[in-house]
N, C-alpha and C positions, 0 to 999 in steps of 0.2 A: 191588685189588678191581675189579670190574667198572665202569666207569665211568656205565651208565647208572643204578646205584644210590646213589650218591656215600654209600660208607658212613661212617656219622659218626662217625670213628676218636677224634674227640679228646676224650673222655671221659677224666677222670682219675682215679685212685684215689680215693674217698674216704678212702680212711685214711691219706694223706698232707694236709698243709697247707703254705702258703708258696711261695713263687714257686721254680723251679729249685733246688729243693736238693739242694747236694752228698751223693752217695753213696758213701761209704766202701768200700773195697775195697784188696783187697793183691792187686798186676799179679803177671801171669805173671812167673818168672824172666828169661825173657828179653825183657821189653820196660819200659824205660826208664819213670821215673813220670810221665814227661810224652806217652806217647803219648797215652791216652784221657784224654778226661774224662766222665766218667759223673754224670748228673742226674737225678735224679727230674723225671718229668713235673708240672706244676703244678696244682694242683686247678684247677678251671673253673667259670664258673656255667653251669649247663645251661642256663638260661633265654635267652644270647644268641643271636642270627642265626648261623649258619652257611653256609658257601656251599659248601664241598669238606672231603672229609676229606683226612689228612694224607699217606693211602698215595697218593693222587691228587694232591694241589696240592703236595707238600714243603713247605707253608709251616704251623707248627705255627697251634693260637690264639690264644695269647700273639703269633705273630707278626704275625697277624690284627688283630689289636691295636695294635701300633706302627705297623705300613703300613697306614691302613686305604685304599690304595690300591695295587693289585696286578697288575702284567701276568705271568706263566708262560706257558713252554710247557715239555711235560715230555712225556718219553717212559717208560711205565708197562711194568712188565710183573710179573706175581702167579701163584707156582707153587704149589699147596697139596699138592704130589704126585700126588694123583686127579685136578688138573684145573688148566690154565694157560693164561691169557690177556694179550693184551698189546693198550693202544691210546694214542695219542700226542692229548694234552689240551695246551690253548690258553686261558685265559683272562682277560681285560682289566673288573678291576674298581677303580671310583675313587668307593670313597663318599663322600658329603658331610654334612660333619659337622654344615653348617648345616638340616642339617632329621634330626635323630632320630626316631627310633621306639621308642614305647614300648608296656612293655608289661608288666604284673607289678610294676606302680608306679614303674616306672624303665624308663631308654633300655636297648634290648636290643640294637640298631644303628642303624645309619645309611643311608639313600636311596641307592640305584647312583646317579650321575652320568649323564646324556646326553652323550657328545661327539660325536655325530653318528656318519657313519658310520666302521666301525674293519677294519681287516687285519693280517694278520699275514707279512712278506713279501707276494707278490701275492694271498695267497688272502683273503676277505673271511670275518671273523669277525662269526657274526649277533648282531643285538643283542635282545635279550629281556626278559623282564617279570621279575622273582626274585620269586617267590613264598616268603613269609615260613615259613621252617623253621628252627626251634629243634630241640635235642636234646629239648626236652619235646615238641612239636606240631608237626606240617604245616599249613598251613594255605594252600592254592589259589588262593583266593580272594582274599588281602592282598598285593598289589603291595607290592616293595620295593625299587621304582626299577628300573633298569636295570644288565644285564649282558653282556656279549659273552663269549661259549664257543664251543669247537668241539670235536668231537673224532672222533676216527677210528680207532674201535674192531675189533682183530682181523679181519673179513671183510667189514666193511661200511663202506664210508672215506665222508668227509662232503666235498664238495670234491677239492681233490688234496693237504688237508695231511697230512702224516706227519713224524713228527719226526724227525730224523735229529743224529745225532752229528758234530761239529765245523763245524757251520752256523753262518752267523751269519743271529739271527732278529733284521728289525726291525717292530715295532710302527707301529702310526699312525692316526693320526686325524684326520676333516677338521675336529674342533672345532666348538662349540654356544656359544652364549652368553658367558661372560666367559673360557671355555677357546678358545683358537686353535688352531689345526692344530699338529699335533706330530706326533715322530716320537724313539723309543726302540729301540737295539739293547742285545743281551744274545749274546755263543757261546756256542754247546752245549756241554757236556763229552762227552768220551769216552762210551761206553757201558758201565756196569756189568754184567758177569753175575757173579752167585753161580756158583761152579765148587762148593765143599764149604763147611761140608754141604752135600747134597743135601734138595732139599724132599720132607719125608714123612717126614724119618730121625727117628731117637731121639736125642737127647743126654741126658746124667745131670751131673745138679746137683751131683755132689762130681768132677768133672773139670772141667778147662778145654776152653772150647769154639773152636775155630780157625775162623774165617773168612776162609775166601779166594775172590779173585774177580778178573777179569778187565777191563783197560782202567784208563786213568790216573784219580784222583783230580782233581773240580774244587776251586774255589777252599775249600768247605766240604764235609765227609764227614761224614755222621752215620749211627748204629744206631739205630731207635727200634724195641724190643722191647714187645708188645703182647699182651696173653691174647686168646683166640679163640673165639668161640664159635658155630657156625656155624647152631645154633636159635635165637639170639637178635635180637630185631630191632638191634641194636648191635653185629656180635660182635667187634668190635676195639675194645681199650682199650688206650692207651699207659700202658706203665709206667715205663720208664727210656728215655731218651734217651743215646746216646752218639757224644761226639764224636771221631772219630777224627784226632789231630795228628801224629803220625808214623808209617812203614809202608807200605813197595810191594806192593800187592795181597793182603795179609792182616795179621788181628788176632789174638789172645788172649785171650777173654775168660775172667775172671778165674773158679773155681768160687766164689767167695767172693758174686759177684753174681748169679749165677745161681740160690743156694741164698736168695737175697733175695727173688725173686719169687716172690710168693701163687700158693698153685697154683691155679688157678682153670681152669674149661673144660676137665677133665681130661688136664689138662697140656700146653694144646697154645698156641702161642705164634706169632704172626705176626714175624717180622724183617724190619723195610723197610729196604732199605739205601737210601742216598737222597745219590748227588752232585753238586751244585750249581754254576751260577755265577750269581753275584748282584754287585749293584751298586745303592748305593741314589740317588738322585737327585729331579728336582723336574718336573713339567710345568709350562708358563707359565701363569698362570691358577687353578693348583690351591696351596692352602696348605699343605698336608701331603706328610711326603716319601713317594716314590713307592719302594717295591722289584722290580725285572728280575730275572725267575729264569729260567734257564735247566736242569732236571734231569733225566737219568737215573735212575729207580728200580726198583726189583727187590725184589718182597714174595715172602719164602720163609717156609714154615711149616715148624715143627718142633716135635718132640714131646718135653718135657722129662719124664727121672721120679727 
């Protein structure tokens, strides 16, 4: 999605419950039971903070969650067949957990961090107010600490950063208060492009759907297939997560799961494919661990009937 919008993709099924549960399915013939692992996305409280949807940051809510302290840089790119954009996203967040935010009789998140000023390699990443947006409400007005983003979208770059494939990006900061100056690197992975399908095609729920695509796999590969809806103020909802564990440059996915998903949005379905290098670590000063992502992603739509 376009990144000035930050669409809030990680809504989840209601009519699922339970953290990642396994999804049943029978693999193509010819790939082994241990390629994929396919998950049901986790139901969410709508009512928490949100900072980036998942087609933008790779980093699900759940994940959100575990790290609530987070540096990316990712290089995006979203074909919907009528129409494709691409811009490369930076962003350095470290909540603190000692001062919550509530809201709806309970903590909904936690205050951005100050660590003074922050870069990404040479280029400086600005540091800003996060104004409090939930999946229910915006709200402008409610500072919610501090955050550092950058990004540099399709024809309008911010800076000179653009993300590039097999860099190594390091992070930094000259540090605030009980946090000291530090510095975090993460390599890019390869670049992802979807080669087939093509975005805008048709695929049918009682065949298996092949995906292929170009540029090595990083450390983590994942599918997260998503309904679409492109009237709605939401129009991306994660349904199934899939992780991909074995496989050079294409998959199989099963008609057994694809005949799983609600049809919803008249049939039309976002695929982000999304791969990573990650590494989880500590900043001196900060209590909680820290996750370095580094991802290529590639959101392709397709029309399931």
């Amino acid at each position: 999605m376009r990144s000035s919008n930050f669409v809030l993709v990680l809504l989840a099924l209601f009519w699922i419950t339970g953290c990642q549960e396994k999804f049943p399915v029978e693999l193509a013939p010819e790939q082994s039971p241990a390629a994929l692992e396919v998950k049901v996305v986790p139901a969410i409280d709508p009512s928490l903070i949100v900072d980036a949807s998942i087609d933008t940051s790779g980093v699900s809510q759940a994940e959100e969650q575990t790290y609530p302290a987070t540096f990316l840089v990712n290089g995006v790119k979203t074909d919907l067949g009528y129409s494709q954009s691409t811009f490369s996203y930076s962003r350095m967040l470290l909540n603190d957990k000692r001062f919550p935010i509530s809201g709806s009789g309970k903590v909904i998140g936690y205050t951005g961090l100050d660590v003074g000023n922050a870069r990404v390699n040479n280029v400086s990443l600005p540091k800003t107010s996060r104004s409090l947006r939930t999946y229910e409400s915006f709200t402008p007005g409610l500072n919610a600490g501090a955050s550092y983003m950058l990004v540099d979208q399709n024809d309008q770059p911010i800076s000179d950063f653009t993300y590039g494939a097999g860099q190594q990006y390091r992070f930094r900061a000259d540090g605030k208060g009980k946090v000291p100056t530090f510095e975090l690197s993460i390599q890019s992975p390869e670049e992802i492009t979807v080669v087939e399908p093509r975005a805008g095609s048709v695929a049918f729920r009682d065949e298996d759907l092949k995906i292929r695509w170009n540029g090595a796999s990083g450390s983590t590969f994942r599918i997260l297939i998503s309904s679409f809806d492109p009237q709605s103020n939401i129009p991306v909802k994660p349904l199934l997560e899939v992780t991909v564990k074995e496989g050079t440059n294409s998959i199989v996915l099963p008609a057994g799961m694809l005949k799983g998903l609600q049809n919803r949005s008249a049939g039309r379905f976002l695929f982000s494919v999304i791969s990573s290098n990650r590494i989880r670590t500590r900043v001196p000063g900060y209590s909680e661990d820290v996750l370095v992502q580094a991802s290529s992603i590639h959101n392709v739509l397709l029309w399931l009937k």
